[in-house]
C-alpha positions as CSV (number, residue, x, y, z in Angstrom):
1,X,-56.4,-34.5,-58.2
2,X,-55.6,-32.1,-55.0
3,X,-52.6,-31.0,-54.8
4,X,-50.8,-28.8,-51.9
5,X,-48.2,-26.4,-52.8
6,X,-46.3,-24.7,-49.8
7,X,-44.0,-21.6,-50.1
8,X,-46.6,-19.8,-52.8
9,X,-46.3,-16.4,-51.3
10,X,-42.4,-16.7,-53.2
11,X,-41.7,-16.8,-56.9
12,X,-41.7,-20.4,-57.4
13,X,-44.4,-21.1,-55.3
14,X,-46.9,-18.4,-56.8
15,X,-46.1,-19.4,-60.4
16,X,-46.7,-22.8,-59.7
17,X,-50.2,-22.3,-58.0
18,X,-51.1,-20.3,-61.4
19,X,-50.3,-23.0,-63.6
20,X,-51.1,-25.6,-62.1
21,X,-54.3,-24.5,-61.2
22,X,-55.4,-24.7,-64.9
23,X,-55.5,-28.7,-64.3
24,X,-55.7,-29.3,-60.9
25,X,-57.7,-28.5,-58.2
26,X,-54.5,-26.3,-56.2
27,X,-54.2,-25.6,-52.0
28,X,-51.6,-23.1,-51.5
29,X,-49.8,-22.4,-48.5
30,X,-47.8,-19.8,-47.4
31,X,-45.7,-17.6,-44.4
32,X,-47.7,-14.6,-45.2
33,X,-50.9,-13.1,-46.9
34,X,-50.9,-13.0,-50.7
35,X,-53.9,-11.6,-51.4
36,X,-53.4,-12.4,-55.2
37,X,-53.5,-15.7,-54.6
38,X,-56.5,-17.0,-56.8
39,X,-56.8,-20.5,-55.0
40,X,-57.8,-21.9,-51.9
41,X,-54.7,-20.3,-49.5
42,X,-53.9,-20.6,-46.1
43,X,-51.0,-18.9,-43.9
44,X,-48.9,-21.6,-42.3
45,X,-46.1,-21.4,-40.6
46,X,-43.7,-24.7,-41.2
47,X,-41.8,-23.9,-38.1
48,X,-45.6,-25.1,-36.5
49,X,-45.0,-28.4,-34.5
50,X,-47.8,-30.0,-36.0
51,X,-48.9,-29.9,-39.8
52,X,-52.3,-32.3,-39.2
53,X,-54.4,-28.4,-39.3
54,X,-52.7,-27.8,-42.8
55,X,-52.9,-31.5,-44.0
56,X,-57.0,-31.7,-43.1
57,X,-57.5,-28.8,-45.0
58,X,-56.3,-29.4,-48.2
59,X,-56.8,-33.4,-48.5
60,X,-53.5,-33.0,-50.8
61,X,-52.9,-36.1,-53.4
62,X,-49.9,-34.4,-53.8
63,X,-47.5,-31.7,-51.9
64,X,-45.2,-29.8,-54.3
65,X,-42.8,-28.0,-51.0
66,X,-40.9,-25.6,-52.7
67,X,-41.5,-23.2,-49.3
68,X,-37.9,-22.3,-47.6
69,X,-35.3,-19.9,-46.9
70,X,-32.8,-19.5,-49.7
71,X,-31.1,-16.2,-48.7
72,X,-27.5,-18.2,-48.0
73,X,-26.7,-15.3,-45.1
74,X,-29.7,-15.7,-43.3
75,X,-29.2,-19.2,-43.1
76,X,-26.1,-18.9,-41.8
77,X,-26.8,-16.3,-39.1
78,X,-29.9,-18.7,-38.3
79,X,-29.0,-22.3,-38.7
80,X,-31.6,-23.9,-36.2
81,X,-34.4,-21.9,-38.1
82,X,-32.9,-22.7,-41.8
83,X,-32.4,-26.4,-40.8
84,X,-36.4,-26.4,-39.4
85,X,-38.0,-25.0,-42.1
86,X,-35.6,-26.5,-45.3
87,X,-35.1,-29.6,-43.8
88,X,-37.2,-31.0,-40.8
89,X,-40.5,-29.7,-42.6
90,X,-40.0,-32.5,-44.9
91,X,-40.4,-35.2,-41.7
92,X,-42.9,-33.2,-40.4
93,X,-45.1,-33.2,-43.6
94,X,-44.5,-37.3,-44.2
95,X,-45.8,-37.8,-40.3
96,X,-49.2,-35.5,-40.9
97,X,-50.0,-37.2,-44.3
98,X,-51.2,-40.7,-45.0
99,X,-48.5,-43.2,-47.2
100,X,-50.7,-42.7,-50.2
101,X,-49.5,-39.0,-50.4
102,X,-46.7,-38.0,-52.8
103,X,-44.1,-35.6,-52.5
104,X,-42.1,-33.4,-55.0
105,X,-39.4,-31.7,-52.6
106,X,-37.3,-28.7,-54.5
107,X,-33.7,-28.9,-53.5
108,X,-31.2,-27.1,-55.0
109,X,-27.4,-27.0,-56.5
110,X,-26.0,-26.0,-53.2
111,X,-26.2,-29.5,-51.8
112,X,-23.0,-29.8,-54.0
113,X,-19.3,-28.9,-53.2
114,X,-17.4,-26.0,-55.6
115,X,-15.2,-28.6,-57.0
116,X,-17.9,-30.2,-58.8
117,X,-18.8,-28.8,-62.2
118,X,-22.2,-30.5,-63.9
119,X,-22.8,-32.3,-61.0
120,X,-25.3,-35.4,-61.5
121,X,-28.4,-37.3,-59.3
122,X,-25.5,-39.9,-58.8
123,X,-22.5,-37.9,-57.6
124,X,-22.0,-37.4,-53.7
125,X,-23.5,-34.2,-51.9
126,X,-21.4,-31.9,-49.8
127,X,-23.5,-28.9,-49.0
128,X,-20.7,-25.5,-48.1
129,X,-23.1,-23.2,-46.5
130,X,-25.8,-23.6,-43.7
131,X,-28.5,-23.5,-47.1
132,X,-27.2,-26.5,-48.8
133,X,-27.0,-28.4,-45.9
134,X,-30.4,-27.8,-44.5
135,X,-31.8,-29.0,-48.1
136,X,-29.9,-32.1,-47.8
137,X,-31.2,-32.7,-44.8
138,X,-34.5,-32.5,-46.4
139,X,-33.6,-34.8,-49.1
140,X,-32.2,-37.6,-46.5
141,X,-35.7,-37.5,-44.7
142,X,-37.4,-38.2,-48.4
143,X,-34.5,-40.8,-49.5
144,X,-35.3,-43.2,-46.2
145,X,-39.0,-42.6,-46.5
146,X,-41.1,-45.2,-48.0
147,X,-43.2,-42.6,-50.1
148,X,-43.0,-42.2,-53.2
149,X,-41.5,-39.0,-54.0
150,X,-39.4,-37.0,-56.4
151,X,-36.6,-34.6,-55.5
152,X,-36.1,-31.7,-58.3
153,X,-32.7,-30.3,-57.7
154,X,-32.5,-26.8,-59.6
155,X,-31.4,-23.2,-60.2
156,X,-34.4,-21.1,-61.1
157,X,-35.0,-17.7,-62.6
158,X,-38.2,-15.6,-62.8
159,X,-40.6,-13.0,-61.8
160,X,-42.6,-12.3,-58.6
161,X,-46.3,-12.8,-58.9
162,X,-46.2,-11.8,-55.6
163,X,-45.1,-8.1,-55.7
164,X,-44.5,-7.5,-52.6
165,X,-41.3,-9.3,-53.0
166,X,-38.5,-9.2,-55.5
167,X,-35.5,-11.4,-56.7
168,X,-32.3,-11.5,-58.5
169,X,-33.9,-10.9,-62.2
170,X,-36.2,-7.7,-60.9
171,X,-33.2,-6.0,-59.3
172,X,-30.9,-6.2,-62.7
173,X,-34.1,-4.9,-64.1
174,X,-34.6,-2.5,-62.1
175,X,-31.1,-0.9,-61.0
176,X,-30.3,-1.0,-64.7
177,X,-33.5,0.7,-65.3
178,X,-32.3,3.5,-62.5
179,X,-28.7,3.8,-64.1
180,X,-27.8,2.4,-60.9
181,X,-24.7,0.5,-61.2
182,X,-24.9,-3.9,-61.5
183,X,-22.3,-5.7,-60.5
184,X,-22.5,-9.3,-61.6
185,X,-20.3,-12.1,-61.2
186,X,-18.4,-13.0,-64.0
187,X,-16.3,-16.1,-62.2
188,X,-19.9,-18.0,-61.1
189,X,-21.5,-21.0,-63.2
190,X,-24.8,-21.8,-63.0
191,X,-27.3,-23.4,-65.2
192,X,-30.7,-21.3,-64.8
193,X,-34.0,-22.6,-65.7
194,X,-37.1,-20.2,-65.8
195,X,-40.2,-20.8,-63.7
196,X,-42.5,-21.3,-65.8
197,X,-40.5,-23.7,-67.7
198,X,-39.8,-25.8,-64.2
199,X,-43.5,-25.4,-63.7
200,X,-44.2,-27.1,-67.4
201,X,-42.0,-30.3,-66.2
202,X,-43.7,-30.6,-62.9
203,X,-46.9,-30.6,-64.9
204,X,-45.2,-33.1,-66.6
205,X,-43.8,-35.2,-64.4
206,X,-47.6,-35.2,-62.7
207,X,-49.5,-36.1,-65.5
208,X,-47.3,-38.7,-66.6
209,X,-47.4,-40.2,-62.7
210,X,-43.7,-40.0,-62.9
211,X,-43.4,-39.8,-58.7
212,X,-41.3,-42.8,-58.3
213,X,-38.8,-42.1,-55.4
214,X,-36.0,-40.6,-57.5
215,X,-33.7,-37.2,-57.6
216,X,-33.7,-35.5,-60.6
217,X,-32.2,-32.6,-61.8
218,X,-34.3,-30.4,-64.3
219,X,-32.4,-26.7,-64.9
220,X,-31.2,-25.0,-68.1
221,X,-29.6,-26.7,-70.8
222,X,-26.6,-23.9,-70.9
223,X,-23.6,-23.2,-68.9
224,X,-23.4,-19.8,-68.0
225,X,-21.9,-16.9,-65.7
226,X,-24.3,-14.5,-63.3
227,X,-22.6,-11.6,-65.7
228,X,-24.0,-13.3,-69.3
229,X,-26.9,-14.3,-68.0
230,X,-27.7,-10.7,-66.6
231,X,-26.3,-8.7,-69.9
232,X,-28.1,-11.3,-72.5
233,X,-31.5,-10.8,-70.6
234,X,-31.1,-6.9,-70.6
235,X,-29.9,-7.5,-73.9
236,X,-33.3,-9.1,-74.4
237,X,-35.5,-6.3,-73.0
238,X,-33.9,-3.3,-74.6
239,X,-32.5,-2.2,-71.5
240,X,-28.7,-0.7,-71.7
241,X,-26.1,-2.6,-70.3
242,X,-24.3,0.4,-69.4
243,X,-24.5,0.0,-65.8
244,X,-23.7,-3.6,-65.4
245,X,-20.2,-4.5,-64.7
246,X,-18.1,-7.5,-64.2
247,X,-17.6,-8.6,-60.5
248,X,-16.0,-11.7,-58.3
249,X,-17.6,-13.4,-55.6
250,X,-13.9,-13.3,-54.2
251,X,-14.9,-10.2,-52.9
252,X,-17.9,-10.9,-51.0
253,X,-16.0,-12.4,-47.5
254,X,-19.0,-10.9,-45.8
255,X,-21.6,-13.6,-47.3
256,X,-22.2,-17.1,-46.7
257,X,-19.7,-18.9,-48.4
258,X,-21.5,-20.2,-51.9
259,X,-20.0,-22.4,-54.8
260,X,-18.1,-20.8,-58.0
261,X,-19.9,-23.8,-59.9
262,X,-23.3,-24.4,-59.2
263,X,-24.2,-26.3,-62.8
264,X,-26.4,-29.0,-62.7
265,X,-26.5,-31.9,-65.2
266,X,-29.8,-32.7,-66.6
267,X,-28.9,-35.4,-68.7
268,X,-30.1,-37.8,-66.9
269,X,-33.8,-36.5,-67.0
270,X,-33.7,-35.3,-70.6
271,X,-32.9,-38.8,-71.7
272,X,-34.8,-41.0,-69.5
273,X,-38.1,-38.9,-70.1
274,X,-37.0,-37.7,-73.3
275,X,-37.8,-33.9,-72.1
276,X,-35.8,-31.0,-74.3
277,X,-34.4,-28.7,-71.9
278,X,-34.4,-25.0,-72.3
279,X,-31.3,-23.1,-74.0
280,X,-30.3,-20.2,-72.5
281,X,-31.3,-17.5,-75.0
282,X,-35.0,-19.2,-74.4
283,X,-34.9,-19.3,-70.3
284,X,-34.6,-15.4,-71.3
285,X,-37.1,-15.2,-73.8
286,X,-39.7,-16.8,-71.2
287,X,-38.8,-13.8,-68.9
288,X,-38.7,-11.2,-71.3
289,X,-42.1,-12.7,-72.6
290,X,-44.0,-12.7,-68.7
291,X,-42.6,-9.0,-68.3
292,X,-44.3,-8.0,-70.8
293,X,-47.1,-9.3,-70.0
């Protein structure tokens, strides 16, 4: 089985192509050189008006696109750009590739308003920021397709194969490992999954030709705020919480606007596929086990 992944330059991305490629034979695409990559890779830009170059070239069974932009200011201060690349890639990618192609499209919470707290496949999106809406966007394209396809909404958490970036997890690492000071959000829900674990169901979810034109939400099994999460994982690792402090998002006028609440339900998936979702204290286990490594 082929399978395409896009956006593997990023921390999703990359961790998928290396598991994945264990069982299946893996193209990767990406915005920029990863020279780690250990698959067949090509830099693509999704902002291309034509994907048929990208499409030839891998001969994909499958496209995971987990590829877009997720910083919630950018986005804002470039809607036409967020809306291409989140959104109208996923037209663009059902025109290049025959009906016999499947497509797993990761969305995310934000498609969701802040008044909604475990918000399930069923309830009604209504995307706050320029992010959110460019991913609904993408869904709608998927939704009146008729591919098969599966849309994974999700909040992940991880570590950059790719080190030539770094996310929310490496800079509570790393400031804390500075004694620089961590402010963390202590009025903001969220229910984080690791990577690695996400990448386990998608295996899943593959194997088990579950692709059968339905959203799903797969994320942690644990409510939580950014300020647990962050001291539990340092917690984890040995590192002292000294530094890290409790902050609001009320204060942050400055930044796209972003939901207090951003917990998903996965019951849903759990009991349909009868999949055990990860607790918290094991979503931070997994990344204290891959730092290690």
């Amino acid at each position: 089985m082929r399978i395409l992944i896009t956006g593997a330059s990023g921390m999703l991305g990359a961790t998928l192509v290396k598991v994945l490629s264990r069982q299946f034979n893996v193209y990767a695409t990406g915005n920029s050189d990863f020279d780690n990559s250990s698959v067949n890779y090509m830099n693509f830009n999704l902002l291309s008006d034509s994907y048929n170059d990208l499409i030839e070239w891998s001969n994909p069974n499958i496209i995971i696109h987990c590829a877009a932009l997720t910083s919630g200011s950018y986005c804002d201060l470039n809607p036409l750009e967020a809306f291409n690349i989140n959104g109208i890639s996923v037209k663009k990618i059902i025109d290049a590739t025959p009906d016999d192609v499947k497509i797993i499209y990761i969305s995310t919470d934000a498609v969701f308003p802040s008044s909604l707290h475990l918000g399930k496949e069923s309830d009604c999106v209504f995307p706050e920021n320029v992010y959110g809406k460019s991913k609904e966007i993408g869904e709608f394209f998927l939704i009146n397709s008729d591919r098969d396809y599966t849309i994974v909404r999700t909040t992940i958490v991880g570590l950059n194969e790719n080190k030539k970036k770094s996310g929310f997890v490496e800079w509570i690492i790393d400031s804390s490992l500075n004694n620089e000071k961590v402010s963390l959000f202590d009025d903001v829900l969220f229910t984080p999954i690791s990577i690695w674990e996400l990448a386990e169901e998608l295996v899943f979810l593959i194997k088990e030709n579950h692709i059968s034109s339905e959203v799903l939400h797969i994320s942690g099994a644990n409510c939580c705020t950014k300020f647990e999460f962050g001291k539990l994982l340092l917690e984890e690792l040995d590192i002292s919480t000294y530094f890290v402090s409790k902050g609001t998002i009320r204060k942050f006028r400055d930044r796209a606007k972003r939901c207090k609440d951003q917990t998903l339900s996965c019951e849903f998936y759990s009991k349909k596929y009868n999949r055990r979702l990860p607790t918290l204290s094991e979503t931070v286990k997994s990344i204290k086990k891959h730092y290690n490594e």
